[in-house]
NUKOL-381759 format. One record per residue (C-alpha): x, y, z; residue in three letters. Coordinates in nm, 4 decimals. Layout:
# residues N
X; Y; Z; aa
X; Y; Z; ALA .
...
END
This chain:
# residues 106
X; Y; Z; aa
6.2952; 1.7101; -3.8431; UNK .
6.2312; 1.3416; -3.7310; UNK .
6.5465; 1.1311; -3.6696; UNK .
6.5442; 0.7495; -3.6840; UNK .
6.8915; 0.5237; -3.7089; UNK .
6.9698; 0.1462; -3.7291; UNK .
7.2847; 0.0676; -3.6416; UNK .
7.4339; -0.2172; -3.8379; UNK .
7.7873; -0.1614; -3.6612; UNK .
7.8621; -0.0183; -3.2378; UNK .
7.8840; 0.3394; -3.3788; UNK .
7.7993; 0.3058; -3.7434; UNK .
7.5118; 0.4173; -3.8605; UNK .
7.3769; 0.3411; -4.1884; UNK .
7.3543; 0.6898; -4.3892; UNK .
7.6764; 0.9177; -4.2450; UNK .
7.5476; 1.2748; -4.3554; UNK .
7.2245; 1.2122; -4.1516; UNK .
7.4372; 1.1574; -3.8648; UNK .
7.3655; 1.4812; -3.6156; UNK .
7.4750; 1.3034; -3.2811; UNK .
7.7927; 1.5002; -3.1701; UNK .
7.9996; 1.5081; -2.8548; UNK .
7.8207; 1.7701; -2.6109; UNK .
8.0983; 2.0434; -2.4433; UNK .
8.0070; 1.8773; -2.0886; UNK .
8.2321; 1.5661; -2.0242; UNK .
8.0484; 1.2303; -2.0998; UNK .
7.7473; 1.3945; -2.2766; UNK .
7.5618; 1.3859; -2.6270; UNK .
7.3963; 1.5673; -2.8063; UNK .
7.1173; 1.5520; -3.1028; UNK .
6.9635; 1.8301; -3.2638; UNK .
6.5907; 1.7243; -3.3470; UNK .
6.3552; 1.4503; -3.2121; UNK .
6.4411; 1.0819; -3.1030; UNK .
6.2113; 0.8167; -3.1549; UNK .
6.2478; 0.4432; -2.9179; UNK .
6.0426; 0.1616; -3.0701; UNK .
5.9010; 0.4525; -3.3570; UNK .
6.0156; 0.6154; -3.6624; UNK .
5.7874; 0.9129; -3.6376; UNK .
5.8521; 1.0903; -3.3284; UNK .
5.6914; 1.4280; -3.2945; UNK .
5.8066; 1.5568; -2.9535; UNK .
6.1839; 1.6276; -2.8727; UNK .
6.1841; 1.2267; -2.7342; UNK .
5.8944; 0.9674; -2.8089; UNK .
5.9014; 0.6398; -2.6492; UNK .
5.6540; 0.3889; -2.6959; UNK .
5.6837; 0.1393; -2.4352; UNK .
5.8055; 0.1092; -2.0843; UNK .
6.0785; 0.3448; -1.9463; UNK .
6.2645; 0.2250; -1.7061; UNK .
6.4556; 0.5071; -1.4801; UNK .
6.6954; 0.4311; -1.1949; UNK .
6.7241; 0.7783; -1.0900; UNK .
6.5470; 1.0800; -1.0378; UNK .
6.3323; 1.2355; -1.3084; UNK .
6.3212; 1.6033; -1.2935; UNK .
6.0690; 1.7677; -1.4040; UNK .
5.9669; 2.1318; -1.4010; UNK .
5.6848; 2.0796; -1.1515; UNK .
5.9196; 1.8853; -0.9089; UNK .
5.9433; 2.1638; -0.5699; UNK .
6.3480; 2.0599; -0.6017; UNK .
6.2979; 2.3200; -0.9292; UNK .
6.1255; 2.6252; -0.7210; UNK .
6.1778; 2.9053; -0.5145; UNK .
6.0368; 3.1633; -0.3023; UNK .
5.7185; 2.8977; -0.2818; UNK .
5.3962; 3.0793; -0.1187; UNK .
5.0473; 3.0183; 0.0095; UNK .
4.7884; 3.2030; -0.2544; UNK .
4.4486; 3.3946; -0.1733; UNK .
4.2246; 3.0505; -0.2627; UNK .
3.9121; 3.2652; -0.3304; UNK .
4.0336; 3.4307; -0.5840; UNK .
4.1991; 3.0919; -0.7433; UNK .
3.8714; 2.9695; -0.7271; UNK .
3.7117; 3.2613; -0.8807; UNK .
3.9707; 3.2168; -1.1817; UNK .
3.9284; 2.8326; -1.1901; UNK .
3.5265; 2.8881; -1.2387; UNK .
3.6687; 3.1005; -1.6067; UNK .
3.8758; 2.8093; -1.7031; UNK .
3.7417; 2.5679; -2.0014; UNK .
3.7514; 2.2018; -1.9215; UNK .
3.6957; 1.9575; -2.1803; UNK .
3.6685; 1.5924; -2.2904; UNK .
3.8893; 1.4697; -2.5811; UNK .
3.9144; 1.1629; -2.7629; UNK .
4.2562; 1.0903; -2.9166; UNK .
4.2606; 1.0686; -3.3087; UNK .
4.3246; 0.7417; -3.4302; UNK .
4.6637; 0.7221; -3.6112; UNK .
4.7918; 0.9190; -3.2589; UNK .
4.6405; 0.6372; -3.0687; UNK .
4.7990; 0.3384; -3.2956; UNK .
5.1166; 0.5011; -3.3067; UNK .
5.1688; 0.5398; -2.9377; UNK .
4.9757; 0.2209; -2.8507; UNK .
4.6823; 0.3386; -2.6748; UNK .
4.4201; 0.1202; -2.7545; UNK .
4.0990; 0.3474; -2.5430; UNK .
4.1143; 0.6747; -2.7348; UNK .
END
């Protein structure tokens, strides 16, 4: 379910029983069960922020080679054969997506 709060008092929040922020069992942690919205009330992923993020640390991501393991050179011609099968598309984003997050070339 979607989760937005406004905070009228420093750890308030307006409607107690939709309160789900609890202390997490790691020291100095939080934890919400359900999505967070910053600067929207209709987040649909796990966190949505519209606008800029700033980060003063790493970001880790599952990508990131700090993540991985027994890393390995592949047989390219057969990547290639299997990248020939894949479907590529264009997309245009639909328009309430588009206002919502702020992208104004869909």
């Amino acid at each position: 379910h979607n989760f937005f709060f406004q905070a009228s008092n420093p750890g308030q929040f307006e409607n107690d029983s939709d309160v789900l922020w609890q202390r997490g069992h790691v020291p100095e942690t939080t934890v919400y069960h359900g999505r967070v919205g910053i600067n929207t009330d209709a987040p649909d992923e796990a966190l949505v922020v519209c606008g800029n993020a700033k980060v003063m640390g790493r970001v880790m991501h599952p990508s990131d080679s700090r993540a991985k393991q027994n890393i390995r050179e592949v047989d390219t011609n057969e990547q290639l054969r299997r990248i020939k099968e894949m479907r590529l598309v264009e997309y245009d984003y639909k328009p309430e997506f588009a206002s919502v997050m702020g992208i104004k070339d869909t």
